[in-house]
Structures are given as structure tokens and as C-alpha cells.
C-alpha positions as semicolon CSV with decimal commas, in nm:
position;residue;x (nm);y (nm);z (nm)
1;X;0,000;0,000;0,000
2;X;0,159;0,374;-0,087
3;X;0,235;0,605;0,164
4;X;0,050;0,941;0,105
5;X;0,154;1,241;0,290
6;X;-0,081;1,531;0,387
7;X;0,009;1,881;0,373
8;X;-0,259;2,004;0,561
9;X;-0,066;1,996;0,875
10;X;0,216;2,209;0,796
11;X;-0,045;2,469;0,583
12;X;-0,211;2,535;0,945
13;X;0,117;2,572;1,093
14;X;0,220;2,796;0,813
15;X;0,557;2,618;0,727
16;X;0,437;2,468;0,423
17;X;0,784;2,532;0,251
18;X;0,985;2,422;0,506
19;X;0,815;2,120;0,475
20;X;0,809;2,011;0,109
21;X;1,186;2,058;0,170
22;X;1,171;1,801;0,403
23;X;0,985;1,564;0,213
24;X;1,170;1,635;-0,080
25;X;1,439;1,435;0,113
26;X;1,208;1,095;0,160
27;X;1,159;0,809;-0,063
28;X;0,855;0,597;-0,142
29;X;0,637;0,835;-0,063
30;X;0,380;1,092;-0,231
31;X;0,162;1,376;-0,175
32;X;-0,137;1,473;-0,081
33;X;-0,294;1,840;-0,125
34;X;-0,634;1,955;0,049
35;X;-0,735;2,252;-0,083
36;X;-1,049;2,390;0,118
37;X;-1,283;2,678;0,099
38;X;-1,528;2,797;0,398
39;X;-1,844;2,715;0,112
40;X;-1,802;2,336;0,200
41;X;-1,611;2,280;0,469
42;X;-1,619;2,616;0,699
43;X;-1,226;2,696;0,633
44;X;-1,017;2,786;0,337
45;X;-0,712;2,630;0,333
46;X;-0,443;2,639;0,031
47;X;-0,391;2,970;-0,146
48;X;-0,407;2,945;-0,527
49;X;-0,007;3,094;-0,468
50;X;0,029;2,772;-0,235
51;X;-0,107;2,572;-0,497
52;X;0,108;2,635;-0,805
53;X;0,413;2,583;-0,526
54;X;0,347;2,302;-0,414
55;X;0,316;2,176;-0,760
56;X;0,632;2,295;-0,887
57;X;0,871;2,207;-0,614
58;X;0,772;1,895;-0,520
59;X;0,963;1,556;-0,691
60;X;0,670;1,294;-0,561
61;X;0,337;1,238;-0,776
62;X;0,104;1,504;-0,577
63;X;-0,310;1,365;-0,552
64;X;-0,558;1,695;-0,507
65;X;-0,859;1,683;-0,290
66;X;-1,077;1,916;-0,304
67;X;-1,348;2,038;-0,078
68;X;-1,522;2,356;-0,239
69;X;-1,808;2,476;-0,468
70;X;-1,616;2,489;-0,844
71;X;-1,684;2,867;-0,840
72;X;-1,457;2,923;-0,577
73;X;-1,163;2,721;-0,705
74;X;-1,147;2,849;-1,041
75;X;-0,773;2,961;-1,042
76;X;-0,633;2,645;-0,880
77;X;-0,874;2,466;-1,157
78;X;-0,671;2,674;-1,378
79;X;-0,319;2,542;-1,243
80;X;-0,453;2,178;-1,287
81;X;-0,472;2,276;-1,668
82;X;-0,141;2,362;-1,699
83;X;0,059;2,198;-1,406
84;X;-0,156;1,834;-1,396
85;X;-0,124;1,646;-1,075
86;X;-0,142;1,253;-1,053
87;X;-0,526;1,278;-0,953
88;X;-0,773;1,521;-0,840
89;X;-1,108;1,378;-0,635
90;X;-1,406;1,609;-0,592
91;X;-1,704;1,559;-0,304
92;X;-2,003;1,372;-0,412
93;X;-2,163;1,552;-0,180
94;X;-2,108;1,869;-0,401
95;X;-2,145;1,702;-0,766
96;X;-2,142;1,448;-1,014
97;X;-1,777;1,450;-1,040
98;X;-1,766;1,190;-1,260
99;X;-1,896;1,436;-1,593
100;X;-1,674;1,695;-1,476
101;X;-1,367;1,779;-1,699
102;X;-1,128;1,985;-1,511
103;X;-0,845;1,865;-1,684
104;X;-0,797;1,916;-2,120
105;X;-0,462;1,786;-2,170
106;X;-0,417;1,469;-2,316
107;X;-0,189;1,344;-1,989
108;X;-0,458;1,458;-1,747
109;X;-0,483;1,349;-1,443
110;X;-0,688;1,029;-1,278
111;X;-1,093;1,226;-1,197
112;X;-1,208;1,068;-0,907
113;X;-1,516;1,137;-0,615
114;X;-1,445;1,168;-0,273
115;X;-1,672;1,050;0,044
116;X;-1,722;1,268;0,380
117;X;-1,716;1,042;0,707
118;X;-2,052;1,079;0,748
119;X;-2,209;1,030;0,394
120;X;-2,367;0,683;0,342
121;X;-2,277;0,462;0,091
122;X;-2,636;0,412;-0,010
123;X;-2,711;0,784;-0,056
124;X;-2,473;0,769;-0,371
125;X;-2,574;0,684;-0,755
126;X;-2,439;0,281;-0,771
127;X;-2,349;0,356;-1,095
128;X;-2,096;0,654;-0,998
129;X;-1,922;0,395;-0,730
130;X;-1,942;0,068;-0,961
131;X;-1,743;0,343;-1,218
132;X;-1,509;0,562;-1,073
133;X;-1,186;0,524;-1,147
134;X;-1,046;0,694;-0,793
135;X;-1,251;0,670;-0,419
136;X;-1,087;0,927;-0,136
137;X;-1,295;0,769;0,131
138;X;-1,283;0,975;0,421
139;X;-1,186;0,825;0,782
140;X;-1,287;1,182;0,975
141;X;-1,497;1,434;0,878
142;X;-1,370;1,668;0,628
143;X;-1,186;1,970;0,671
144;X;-0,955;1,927;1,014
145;X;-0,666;1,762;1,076
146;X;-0,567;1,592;1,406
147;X;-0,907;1,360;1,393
148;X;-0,988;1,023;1,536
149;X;-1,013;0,725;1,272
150;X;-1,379;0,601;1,247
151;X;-1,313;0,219;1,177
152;X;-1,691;0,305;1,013
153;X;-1,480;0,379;0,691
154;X;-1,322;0,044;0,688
155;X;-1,630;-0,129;0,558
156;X;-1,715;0,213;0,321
157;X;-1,352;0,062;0,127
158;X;-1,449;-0,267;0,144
159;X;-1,803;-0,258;0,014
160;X;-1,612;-0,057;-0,305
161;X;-1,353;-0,295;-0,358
162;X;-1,633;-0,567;-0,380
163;X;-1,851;-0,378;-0,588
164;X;-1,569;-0,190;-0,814
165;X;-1,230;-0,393;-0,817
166;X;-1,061;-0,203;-1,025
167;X;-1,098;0,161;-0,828
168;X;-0,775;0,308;-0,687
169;X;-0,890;0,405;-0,337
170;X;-0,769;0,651;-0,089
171;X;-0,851;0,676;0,226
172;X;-0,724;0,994;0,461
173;X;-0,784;1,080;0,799
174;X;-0,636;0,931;1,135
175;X;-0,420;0,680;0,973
176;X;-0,116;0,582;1,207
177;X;0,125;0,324;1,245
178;X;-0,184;0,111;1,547
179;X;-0,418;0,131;1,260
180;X;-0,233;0,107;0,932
181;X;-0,262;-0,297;0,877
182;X;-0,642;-0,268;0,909
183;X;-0,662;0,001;0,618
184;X;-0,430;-0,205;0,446
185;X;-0,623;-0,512;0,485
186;X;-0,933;-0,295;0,378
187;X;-0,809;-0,316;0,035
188;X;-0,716;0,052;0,049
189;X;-0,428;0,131;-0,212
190;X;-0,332;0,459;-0,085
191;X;-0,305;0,544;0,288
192;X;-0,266;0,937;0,380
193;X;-0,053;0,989;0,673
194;X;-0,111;1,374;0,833
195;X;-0,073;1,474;1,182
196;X;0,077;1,122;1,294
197;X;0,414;1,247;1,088
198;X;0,396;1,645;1,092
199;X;0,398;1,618;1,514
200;X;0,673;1,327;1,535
201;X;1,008;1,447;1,738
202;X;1,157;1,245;1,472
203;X;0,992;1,245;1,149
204;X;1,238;0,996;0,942
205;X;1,181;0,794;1,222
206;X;0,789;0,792;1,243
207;X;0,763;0,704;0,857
208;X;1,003;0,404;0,942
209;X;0,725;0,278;1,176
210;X;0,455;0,343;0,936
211;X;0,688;0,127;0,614
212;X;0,750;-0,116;0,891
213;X;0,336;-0,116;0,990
214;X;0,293;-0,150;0,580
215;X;0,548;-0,499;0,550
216;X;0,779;-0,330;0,330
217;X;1,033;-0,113;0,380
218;X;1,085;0,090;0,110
219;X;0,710;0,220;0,137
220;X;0,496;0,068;-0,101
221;X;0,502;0,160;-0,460
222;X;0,433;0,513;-0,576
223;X;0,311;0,520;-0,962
224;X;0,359;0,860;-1,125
């Protein structure tokens, strides 16, 4: 399972720099980018000046969640065009994500939806999970760092890995080195790690527990 890193953390704490150095410096690892606005989650977090930095000086495959309205994410949409991450997901609880086209060049990224902690399964269009090509499932409720894991979202990945086996899923939110075999066993492909690693004394050291947690020490494979 690949070892996603969020940069929410270190965007609250306003060393966001600082800290894609830092990364920079790991291996078998990638990114992952929140960007938030107060119009679905109740806090704006990633300036579109963030953004294009984060894709430019980072070396690992970057994924983009977003949680916001299109309208207020047009310039970051904008930056996708020209600067395409590996994938962006986009809330079912906002749209249809799967006829969106954010993306016109011919590399673009994966499109893929992303589930809040509290949305039900069942709520959603079966033929939007049975299809998508990328699942963020979320393990907290969106928009925070620093949450409790609800082992609720274990059987959210499971149910799509059943019903959709070829999905890349995601799941972020919680994940540590106590829970990391469970999401792993979950049949989640991509595990994002957040404030477990950002408030380590000893960073290098903390992603060593969560490669040893994943069976394989050189962190799971990251695809570009």
C-alpha cells in the first residue's frame, strides 16, 4: 500500500515550505494536497499561490482533494490545466464529479469522487461507485486535521472494492502506524498519513514505523 503524505498539517502551521523541503528528502512516498474553501467545509485552506508551489517544487506524484463549490476554485482549476497532478477527487456531496472535466490535456490526471465520514454509501448513484476510477474515502470528517479514525470507513472501502475492483482508493484521515494494517487489509491502495508524521520528534523515524506497519520497507510503490 503507498504512503501518502498530507500537507494540511504544515499549511495550518504555516511552514508549508519548510516542509516540502523536508519531504523532498524521503523516498517511497507521495503527496497529498487539500485545498479547502469555507463554502463546504467552513475553512479555506491552500492559497491558489500555495497551490502552483506546491506543484512545482515537489519531486513525488502530488493527488488533489478538493473540498469547495467549483466557483470558488477556479484559479487552482486553472493550475490543474497547466501543471496536472497525478489525480484530483471532488465531493459527491457537491457534484457528479464523474462528468466533470477539469483537466484538457491529453496526460490529465486520474478524476475521481471523494466521500465525507458521514455520507452513506447508499445515498450515492451505484453507478458513480461501480465506475469511478479513484474513491478518497474519508476516515474523519472533512476539513480538520488531528481527527480520530472512524473504523466506520473500513467497511465504506471494502463494500467498493467488492462492488468496483478495479478503483484506486484513498482513504485519509487518522491513519497511524496502530491502525495502518487494518486500512491495508481494507483493500485501500493509498493510505494518507497527516498529523501522525507532521507532530513526530523524529519524522524519518515515524515514517520508518509506518513502512515497517505497511510490510515493506521501502514504502509501497508510488506510480507517477
Amino acid at each position: 500500500m503507498e504512503i501518502s503524505i498530507s500537507l494540511d498539517p504544515a499549511i495550518d502551521k504555516n511552514c508549508l515550505e519548510e516542509y516540502l523541503v523536508e519531504l523532498d528528502k524521503l523516498d517511497g512516498i507521495s503527496i497529498h494536497c487539500d485545498v479547502m474553501r469555507d463554502d463546504f467545509v467552513g475553512r479555506n485552506a491552500v492559497t491558489t499561490e500555495q497551490f502552483e508551489k506546491i506543484m512545482l517544487c515537489t519531486r513525488h506524484p502530488v493527488d488533489v482533494h478538493i473540498m469547495a463549490h467549483s466557483e470558488s476554485v477556479k484559479e487552482i482549476s486553472e493550475i490543474i490545466h497547466r501543471i496536472g497532478p497525478r489525480s484530483v477527487c471532488r465531493h459527491v456531496e457537491i457534484s457528479n464529479v464523474l462528468l466533470e472535466r477539469l483537466c484538457t490535456k491529453a496526460d490529465q490526471p486520474q478524476l475521481g469522487i471523494a466521500i465525507d465520514w458521514g455520507t452513506q454509501l447508499e445515498t450515492i448513484d451505484q453507478d458513480i461507485l461501480e465506475n469511478a476510477i479513484l474513491v478518497t474515502i474519508m476516515s474523519v470528517k472533512a476539513g480538520y486535521s488531528g481527527q480520530s479514525f472512524n473504523l466506520s470507513a473500513l467497511e465504506k472501502a471494502m463494500h467498493i472494492r467488492k462492488i468496483n475492483p478495479q478503483a484506486r482508493i484513498i482513504m485519509d484521515g487518522g491513519i497511524n502506524p496502530d491502525n495502518f494494517a487494518m486500512v491495508r487489509a481494507a483493500g485501500v491502495d493509498t493510505a494518507v498519513v497527516g498529523s501522525y508524521l507532521f507532530n513526530a520528534p523524529d519524522r524519518k523515524c515515524a515514517l520508518e514505523k509506518i513502512k515497517r506497519a505497511n510490510g515493506d520497507k521501502a514504502g509501497g510503490h508510488v506510480t507517477q
